[in-house]
C-alpha positions as CSV (number, residue, x, y, z in Angstrom):
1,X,20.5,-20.4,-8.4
2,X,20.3,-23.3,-6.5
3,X,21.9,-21.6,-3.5
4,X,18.8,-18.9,-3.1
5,X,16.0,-21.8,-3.8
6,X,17.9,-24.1,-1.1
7,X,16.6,-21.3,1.2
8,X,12.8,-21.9,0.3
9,X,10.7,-25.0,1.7
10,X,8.8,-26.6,-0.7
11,X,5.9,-24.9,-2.6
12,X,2.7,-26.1,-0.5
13,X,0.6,-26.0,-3.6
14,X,2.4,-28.9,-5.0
15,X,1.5,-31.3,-2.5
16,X,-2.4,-30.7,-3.7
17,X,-2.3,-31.9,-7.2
18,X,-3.0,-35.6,-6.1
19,X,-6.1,-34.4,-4.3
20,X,-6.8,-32.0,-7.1
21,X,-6.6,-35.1,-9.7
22,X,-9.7,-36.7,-7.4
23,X,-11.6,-34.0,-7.3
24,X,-11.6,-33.6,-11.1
25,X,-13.0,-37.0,-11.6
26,X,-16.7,-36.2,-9.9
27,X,-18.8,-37.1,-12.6
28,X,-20.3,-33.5,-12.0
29,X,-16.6,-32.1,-12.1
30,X,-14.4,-30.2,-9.6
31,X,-15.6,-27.8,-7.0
32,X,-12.3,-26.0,-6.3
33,X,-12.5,-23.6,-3.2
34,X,-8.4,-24.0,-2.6
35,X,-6.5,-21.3,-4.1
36,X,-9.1,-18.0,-3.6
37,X,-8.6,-16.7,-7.1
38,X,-11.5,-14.4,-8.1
39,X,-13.5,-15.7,-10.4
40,X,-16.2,-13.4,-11.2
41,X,-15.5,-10.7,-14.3
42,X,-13.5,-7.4,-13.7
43,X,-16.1,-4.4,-13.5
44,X,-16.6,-2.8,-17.1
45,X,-15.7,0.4,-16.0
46,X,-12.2,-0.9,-14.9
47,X,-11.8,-2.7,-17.9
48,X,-12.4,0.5,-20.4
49,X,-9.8,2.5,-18.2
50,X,-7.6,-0.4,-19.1
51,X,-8.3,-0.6,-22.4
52,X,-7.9,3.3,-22.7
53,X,-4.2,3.4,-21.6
54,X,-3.7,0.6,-23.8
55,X,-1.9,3.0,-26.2
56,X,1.1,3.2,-23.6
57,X,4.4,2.6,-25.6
58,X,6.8,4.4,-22.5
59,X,8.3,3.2,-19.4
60,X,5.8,3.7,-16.6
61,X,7.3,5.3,-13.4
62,X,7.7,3.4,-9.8
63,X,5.9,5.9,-8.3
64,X,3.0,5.8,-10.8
65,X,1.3,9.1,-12.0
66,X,0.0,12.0,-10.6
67,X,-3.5,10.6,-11.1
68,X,-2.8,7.3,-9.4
69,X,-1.2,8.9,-5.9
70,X,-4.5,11.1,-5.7
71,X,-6.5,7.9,-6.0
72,X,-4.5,6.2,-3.7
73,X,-4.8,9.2,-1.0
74,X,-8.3,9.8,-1.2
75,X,-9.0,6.1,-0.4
76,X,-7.0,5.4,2.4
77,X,-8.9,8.8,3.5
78,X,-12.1,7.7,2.4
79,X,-12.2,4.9,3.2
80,X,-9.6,4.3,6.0
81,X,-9.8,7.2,8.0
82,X,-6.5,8.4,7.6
83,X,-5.7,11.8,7.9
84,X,-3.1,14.0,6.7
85,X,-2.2,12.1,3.8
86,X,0.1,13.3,1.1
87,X,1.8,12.0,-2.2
88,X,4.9,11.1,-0.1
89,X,2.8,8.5,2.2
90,X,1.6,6.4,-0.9
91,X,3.7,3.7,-3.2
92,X,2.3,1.6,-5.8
93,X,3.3,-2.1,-6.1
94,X,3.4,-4.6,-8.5
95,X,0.5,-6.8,-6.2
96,X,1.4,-7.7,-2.4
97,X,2.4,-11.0,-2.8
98,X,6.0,-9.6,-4.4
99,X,6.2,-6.7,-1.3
100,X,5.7,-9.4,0.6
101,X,8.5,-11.8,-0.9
102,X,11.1,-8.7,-1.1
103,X,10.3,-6.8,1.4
104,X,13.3,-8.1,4.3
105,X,15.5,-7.5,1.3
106,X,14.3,-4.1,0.3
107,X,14.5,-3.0,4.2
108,X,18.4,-4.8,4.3
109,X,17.8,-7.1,6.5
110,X,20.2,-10.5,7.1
111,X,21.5,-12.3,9.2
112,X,21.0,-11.4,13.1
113,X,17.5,-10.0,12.1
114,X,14.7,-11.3,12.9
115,X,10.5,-11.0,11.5
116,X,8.1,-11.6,12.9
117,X,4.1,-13.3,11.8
118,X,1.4,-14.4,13.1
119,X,1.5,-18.1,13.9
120,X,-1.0,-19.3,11.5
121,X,-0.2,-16.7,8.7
122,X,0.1,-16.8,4.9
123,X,3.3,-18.8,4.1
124,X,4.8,-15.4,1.9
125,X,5.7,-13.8,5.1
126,X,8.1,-16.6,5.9
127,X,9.8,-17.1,2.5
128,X,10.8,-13.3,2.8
129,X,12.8,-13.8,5.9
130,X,14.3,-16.6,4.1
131,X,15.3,-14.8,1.0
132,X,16.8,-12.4,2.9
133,X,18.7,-14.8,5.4
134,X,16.9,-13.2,8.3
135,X,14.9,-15.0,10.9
136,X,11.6,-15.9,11.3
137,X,9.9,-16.3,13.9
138,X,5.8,-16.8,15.0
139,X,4.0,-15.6,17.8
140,X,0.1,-15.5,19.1
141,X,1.0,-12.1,21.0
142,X,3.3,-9.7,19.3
143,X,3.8,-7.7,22.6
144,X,4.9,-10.9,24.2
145,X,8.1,-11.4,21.7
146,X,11.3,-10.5,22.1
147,X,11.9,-7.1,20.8
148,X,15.6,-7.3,20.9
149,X,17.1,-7.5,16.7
150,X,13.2,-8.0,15.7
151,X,13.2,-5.4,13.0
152,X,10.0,-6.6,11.1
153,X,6.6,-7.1,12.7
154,X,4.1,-8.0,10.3
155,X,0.5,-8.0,11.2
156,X,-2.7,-9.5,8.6
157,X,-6.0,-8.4,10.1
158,X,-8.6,-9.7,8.7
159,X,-6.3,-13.1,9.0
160,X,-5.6,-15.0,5.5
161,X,-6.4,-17.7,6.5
162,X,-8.5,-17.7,9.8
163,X,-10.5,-14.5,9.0
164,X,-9.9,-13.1,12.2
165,X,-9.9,-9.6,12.9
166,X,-7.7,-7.3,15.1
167,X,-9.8,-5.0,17.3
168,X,-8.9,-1.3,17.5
169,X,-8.3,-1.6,21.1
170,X,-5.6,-4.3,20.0
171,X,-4.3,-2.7,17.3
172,X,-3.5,0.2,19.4
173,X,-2.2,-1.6,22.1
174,X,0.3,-3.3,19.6
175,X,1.6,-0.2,17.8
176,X,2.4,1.7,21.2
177,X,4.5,-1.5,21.9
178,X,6.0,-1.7,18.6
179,X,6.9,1.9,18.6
180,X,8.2,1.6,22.3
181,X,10.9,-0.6,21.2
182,X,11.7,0.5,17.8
183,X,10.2,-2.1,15.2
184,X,8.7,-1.3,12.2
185,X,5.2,-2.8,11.8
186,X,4.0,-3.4,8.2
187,X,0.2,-4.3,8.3
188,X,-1.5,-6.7,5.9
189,X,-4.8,-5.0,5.3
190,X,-5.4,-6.8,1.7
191,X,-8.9,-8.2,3.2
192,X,-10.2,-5.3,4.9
193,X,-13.5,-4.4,2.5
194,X,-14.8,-7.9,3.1
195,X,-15.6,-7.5,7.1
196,X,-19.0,-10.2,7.7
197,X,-19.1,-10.0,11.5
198,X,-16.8,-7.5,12.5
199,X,-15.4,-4.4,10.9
200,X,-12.1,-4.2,10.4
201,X,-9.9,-1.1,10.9
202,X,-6.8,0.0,10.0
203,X,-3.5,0.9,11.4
204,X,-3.4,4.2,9.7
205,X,-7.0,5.1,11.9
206,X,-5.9,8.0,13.7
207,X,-7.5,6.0,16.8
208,X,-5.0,3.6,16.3
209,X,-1.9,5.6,15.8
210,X,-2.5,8.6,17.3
211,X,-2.2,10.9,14.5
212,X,1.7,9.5,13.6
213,X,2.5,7.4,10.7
214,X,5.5,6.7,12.1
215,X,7.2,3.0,11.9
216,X,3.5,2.2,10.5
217,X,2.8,0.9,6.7
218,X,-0.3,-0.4,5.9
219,X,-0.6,-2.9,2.5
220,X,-3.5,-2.9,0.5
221,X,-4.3,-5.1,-2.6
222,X,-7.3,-4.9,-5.6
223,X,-7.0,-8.1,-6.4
224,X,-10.0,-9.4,-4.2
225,X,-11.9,-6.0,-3.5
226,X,-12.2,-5.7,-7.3
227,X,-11.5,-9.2,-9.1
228,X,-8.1,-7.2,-10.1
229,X,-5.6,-10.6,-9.0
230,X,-4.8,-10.8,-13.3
231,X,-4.0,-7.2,-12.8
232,X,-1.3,-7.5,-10.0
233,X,-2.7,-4.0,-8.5
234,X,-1.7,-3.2,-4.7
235,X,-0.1,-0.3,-2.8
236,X,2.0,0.9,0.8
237,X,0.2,3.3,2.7
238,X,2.5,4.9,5.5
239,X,5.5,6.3,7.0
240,X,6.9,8.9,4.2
241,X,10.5,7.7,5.7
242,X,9.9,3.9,5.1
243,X,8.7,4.3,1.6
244,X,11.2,6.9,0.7
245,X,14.1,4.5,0.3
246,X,11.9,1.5,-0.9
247,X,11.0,4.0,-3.7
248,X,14.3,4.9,-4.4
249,X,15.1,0.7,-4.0
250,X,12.0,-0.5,-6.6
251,X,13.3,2.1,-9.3
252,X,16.8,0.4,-9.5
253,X,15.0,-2.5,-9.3
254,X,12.4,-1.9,-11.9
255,X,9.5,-2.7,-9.8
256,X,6.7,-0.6,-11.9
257,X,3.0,-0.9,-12.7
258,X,2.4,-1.1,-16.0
259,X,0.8,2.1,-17.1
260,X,-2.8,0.7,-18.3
261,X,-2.7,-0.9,-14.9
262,X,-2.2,2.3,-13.2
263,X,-5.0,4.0,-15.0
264,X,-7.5,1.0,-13.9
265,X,-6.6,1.0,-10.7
266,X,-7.6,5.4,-10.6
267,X,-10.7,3.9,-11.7
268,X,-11.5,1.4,-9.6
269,X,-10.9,3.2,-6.2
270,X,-12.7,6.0,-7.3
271,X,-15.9,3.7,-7.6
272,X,-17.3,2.4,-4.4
273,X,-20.5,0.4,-6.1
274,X,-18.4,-2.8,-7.6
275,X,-16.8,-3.3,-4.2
276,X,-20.3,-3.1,-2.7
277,X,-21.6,-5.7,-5.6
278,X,-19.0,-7.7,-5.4
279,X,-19.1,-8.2,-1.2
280,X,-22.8,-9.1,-2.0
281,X,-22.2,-11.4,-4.1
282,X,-19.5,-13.7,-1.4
283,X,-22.1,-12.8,0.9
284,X,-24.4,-15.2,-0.3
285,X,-22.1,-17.7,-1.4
286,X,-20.5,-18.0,2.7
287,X,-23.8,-17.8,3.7
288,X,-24.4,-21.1,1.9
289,X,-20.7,-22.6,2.1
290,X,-21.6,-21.9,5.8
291,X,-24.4,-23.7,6.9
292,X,-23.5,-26.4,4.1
293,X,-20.5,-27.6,6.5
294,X,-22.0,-26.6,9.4
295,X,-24.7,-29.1,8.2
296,X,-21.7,-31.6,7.3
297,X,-20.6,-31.8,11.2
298,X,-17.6,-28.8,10.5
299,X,-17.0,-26.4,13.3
300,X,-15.9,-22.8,11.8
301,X,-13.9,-21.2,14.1
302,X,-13.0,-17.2,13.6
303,X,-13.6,-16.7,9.9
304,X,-15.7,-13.1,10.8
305,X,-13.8,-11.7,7.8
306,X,-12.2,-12.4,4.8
307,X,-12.9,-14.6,1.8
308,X,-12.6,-17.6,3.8
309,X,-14.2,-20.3,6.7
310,X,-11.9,-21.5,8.4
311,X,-13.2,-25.0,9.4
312,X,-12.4,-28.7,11.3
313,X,-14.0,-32.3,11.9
314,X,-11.4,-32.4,14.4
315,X,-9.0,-35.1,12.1
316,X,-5.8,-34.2,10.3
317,X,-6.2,-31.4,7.5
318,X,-5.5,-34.3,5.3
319,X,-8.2,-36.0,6.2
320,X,-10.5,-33.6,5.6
321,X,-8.6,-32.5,1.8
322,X,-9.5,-36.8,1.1
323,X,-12.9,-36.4,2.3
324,X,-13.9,-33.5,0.4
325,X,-11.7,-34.4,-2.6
326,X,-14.3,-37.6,-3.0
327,X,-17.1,-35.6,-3.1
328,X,-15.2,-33.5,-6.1
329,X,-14.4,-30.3,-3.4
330,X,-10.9,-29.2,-3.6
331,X,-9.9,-27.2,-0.4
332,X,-6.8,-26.1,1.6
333,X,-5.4,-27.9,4.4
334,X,-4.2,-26.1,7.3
335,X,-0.7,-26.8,7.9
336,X,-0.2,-24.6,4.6
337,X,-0.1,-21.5,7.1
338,X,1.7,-23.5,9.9
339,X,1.5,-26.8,12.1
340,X,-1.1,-24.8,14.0
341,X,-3.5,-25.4,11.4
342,X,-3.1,-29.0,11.1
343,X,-6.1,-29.7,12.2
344,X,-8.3,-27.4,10.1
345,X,-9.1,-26.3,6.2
346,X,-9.5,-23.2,5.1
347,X,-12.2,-23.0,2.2
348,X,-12.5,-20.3,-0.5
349,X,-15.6,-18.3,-1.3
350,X,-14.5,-17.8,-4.6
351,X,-16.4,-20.3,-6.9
352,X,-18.9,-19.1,-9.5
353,X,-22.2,-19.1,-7.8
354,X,-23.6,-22.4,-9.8
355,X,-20.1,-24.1,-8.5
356,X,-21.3,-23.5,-5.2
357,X,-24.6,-24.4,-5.2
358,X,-22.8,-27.2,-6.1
359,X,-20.5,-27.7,-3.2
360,X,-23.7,-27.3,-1.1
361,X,-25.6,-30.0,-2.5
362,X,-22.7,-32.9,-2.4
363,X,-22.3,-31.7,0.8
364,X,-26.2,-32.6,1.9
365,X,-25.9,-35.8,0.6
């Protein structure tokens, strides 16, 4: 065991607690925007799907059920644009941060490979290459890598954690270069329904691939869209001949969504009102999260979608984690998604509303 966790770097998280432990002690008690767990209730009519499969004593398939693929196609038509989508370009997954994790080792990759993230990117994408003995490697320009034994180019648009989103003139740009050298591109969409100043699109927008799936998955998640992270709820969208074999891979492996899962998740993309309640609701709260540090003498720097400002005093990240940790406000540093962030936080919109009014008036003081 030892062997494969001599592989990992340490859990980030860990390092919080002692800032955590401050933050507790405000008289008026902790503010936590660190993590980004949703904390607002799962919509009713998810929860009675749930409930309704409860009575689900068999195994569950990989694939998931008929039901389940058709919900999963008509959203990424729906809402994605995508065109031309059948059974065979959809796979169900137990939430992304497990694709993620496995992925290198699903695809067979090891030594000699290498994958490819952004260079201020969720941590995940790293430890995958690691698990798998691949390489890793960061980049601010994917086209200006080296494509040669680069086998894995992951993109995250809108950014977790900068919020920064990929134009379609980018996107496009990107998967012709991708495809022009033969790497696979997987596409980290989970934030795409929470767009503030920019709309995000998708690699499977027939502007952006021209009509071909090919060498192109897209990964989409619940979890934030509808407050469905306790469900572990996410899906591929994509190349029929990438997520043939993983199929084939996940069922030795296992890797299935629980039934009642599978029936709340038909239910919850065939329902556009939560996700529109929902974005109203972290609406408000960046609006005030927002002006709040901008009034605390924070610059915010991308952050034009996502669940997230992205924000610096222009000190160490650790700093900044001290400073708000005294004022009972628990946030991320930076360097959690790479030494390029070491000079920023990123701060979570998801805090009950009364939290952050909170957070906004300890910030005023």
């Amino acid at each position: 065991m030892s062997a494969v966790s001599d592989r990992l770097p340490t859990f980030p998280w860990d390092k919080l607690e002692p800032y955590k432990k401050t933050a507790a002690a405000h008289p008026d008690g902790i503010v936590d925007l660190s993590v980004g767990t949703p904390v607002d209730p799962v919509p009713e009519l998810i929860q009675k799907a749930l409930i309704d499969a409860a009575d689900s004593p068999g195994y569950p398939t990989v694939w998931g059920t008929p039901e389940l693929r058709d919900a999963l196609t008509g959203w990424v038509r729906r809402r994605l644009g995508a065109r031309d989508v059948t059974h065979r370009h959809v796979l169900p997954v137990v939430g992304s941060k497990e694709l993620v994790a496995w992925l290198p080792t699903q695809l067979g990759l090891g030594p000699g490979d290498k994958v490819a993230h952004p260079r201020l990117a969720y941590p995940t994408y790293e430890v995958g290459a690691r698990l798998a003995r691949a390489e890793y490697e960061v980049y601010d320009d994917p086209t200006e890598l080296d494509p040669r034994g680069l086998k894995l180019l992951w993109l995250n648009s809108p950014s977790n954690p900068t919020g920064r989103v990929l134009s379609k003139e980018e996107l496009t740009r990107i998967v012709a270069w991708a495809r022009s050298h033969g790497v696979l591109v997987f596409s980290d969409e989970c934030y795409i329904e929470l767009g503030w100043e920019a709309d995000p699109v998708s690699v499977l927008h027939p502007d952006v691939n021209g009509g071909s799936y090919e060498g192109l998955v897209a990964v989409h998640s619940l979890s934030k869209r509808s407050n469905l992270a306790g469900y572990r709820a996410a899906f591929l969208a994509g190349d029929p001949a990438v997520l043939g074999p993983l199929l084939e891979i996940r069922k030795h492996g296992g890797m299935m969504t629980s039934a009642p899962t599978q029936a709340a998740v038909v239910a919850a993309l065939g329902d556009d009102a939560h996700v529109r309640e929902q974005r109203e609701r972290y609406a408000a709260r960046r609006a005030a999260l927002r002006a709040a540090l901008l009034g605390h003498g924070f610059r915010i720097e991308h952050s034009e979608a996502s669940l997230y400002l992205w924000a610096t005093r222009d000190e160490s990240c650790w700093d900044t984690v001290a400073h708000l940790a005294e004022r009972g406000i628990l946030v991320a540093p930076g360097d959690f998604y790479g030494p390029a962030g070491e000079r920023f936080v990123r701060v979570a919109l998801t805090a009950t509303d009364e939290r952050v009014r909170a957070a906004v008036e300890r910030l005023g003081q």
